[in-house]
N, C-alpha and C positions, 0 to 999 in steps of 0.2 A: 454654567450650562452642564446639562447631566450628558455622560456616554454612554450609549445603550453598547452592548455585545451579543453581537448570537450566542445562544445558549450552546456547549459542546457537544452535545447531541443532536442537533439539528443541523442539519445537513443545505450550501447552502448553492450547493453544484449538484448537480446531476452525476449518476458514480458511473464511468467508461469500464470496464472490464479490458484486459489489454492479455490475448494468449497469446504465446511464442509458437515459432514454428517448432520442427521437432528437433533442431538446434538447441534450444534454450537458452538460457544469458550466458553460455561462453560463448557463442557466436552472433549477439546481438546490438552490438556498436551503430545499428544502423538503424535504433528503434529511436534514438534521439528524434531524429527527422519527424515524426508521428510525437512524442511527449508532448517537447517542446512547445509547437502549436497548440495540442491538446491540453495541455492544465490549463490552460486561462480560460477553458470553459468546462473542463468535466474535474470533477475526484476521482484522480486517475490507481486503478488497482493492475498492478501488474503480476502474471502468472506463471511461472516457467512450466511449461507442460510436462517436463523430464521430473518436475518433482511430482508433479500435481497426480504423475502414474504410474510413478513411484520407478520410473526405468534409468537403468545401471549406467551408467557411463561411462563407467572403462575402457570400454570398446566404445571410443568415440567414430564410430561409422558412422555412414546415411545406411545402411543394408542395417546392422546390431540395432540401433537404434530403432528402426521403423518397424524391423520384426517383432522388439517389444511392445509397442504401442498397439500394433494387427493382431497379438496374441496376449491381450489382457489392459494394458498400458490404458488404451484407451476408454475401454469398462472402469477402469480404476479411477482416472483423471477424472469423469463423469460423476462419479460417485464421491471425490473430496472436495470437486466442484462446487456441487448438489449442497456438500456441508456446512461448505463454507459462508458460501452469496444466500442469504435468504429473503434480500428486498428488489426489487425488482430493479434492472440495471441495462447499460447499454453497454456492447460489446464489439470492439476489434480484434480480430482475429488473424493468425497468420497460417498458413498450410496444415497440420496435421490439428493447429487451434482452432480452425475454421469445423472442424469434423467434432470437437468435442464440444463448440459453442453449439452449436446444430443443435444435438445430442440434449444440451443443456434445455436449450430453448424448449426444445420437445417435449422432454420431461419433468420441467420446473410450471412452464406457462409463465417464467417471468423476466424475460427478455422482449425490451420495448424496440431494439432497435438492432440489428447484426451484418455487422460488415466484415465479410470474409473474402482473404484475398489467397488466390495459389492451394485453394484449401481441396486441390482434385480428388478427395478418398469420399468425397459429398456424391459423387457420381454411384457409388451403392444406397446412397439413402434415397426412401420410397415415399417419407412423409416429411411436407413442409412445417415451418415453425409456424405461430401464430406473430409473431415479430414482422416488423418492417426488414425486411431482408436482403442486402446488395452484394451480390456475389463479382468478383472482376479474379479475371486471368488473363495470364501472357494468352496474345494472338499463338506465339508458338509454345505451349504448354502443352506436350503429345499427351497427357493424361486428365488433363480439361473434363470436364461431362459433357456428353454430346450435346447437338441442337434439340434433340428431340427428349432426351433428359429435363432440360430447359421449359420446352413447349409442354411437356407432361405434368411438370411443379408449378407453372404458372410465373416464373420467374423470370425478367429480363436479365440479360449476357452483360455485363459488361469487359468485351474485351480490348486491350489492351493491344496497338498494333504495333509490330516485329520485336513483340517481349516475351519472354518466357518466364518460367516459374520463379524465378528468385526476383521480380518485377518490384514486388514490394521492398526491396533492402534499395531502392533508386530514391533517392532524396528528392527528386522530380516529382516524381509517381507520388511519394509520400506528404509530400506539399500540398500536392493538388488534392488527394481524399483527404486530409485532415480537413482542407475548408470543406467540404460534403460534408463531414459530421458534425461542423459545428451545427 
């Protein structure tokens, strides 16, 4: 009996995109919860956002940190993004990842599907993606985008109730969307 093999080129899962918050992998022990489920159905590409925008981390702050992303970081991460991925793809996103997927989606057109979670810097953006798009935050996330942010992009809330911003590092929370994305 012959054994056929997929060719190595051909792909034979659907590719997930996975960005970090603005942590990156040294604070990201809690992305297992989301893999794990996820490889048995996607080709999973993981991205630390701290490389991808090329910000310093010496000054491992939340303040050092985020001012470089607000002041270039995130023009950057967009743009080696952009370089990188050039087949069209599905994407989870975590807080400051959530803003550069957007970003992505916007300017590629090749984002089939985006799940962003905690990602509140989305609250300045003025244009939706063409992607299937699920946006979820802590009920207590004080920098959330409003209801009328929402009603404006055409987007439903999915929020999260008596959770705040760091919602996604919950192993609960993360159980429960990874079955959504399958």
């Amino acid at each position: 009996m012959e054994s056929r093999k997929t060719p190595p080129n051909i792909r034979t899962k659907s590719k997930l995109l996975i960005l970090s918050d603005l942590w990156g992998k040294e604070k990201s022990d809690w992305l297992e919860h989301y893999t794990e489920p996820l490889n048995e159905s996607f080709e999973l590409q993981y991205y630390d956002c701290c490389e991808l925008g090329s910000v310093n981390k010496t000054d491992y702050r939340q303040e050092a940190l985020h001012q470089q992303f607000v002041n270039g970081g995130i023009e950057k991460a967009l743009n080696k993004l952009t370089e990188l991925e050039k087949e069209p793809v599905h994407v989870l996103a975590f807080s400051i990842g959530g803003t550069i997927a957007w970003q992505f989606a916007l300017k590629t057109g090749s984002v089939k599907s985006l799940y962003a979670i905690s990602s509140t810097r989305l609250r300045y953006e003025t244009a939706k993606p063409e992607a299937e798009t699920k946006l979820y935050f802590g009920e207590n996330d004080p920098f959330k985008p409003s209801d009328i942010w929402f009603d404006e992009l055409g987007i439903a809330l999915e929020l999260i109730s008596h959770k705040g911003h760091m919602v996604y590092t919950e192993s609960e929370f993360a159980k429960s969307l990874s079955q959504q994305i399958r």
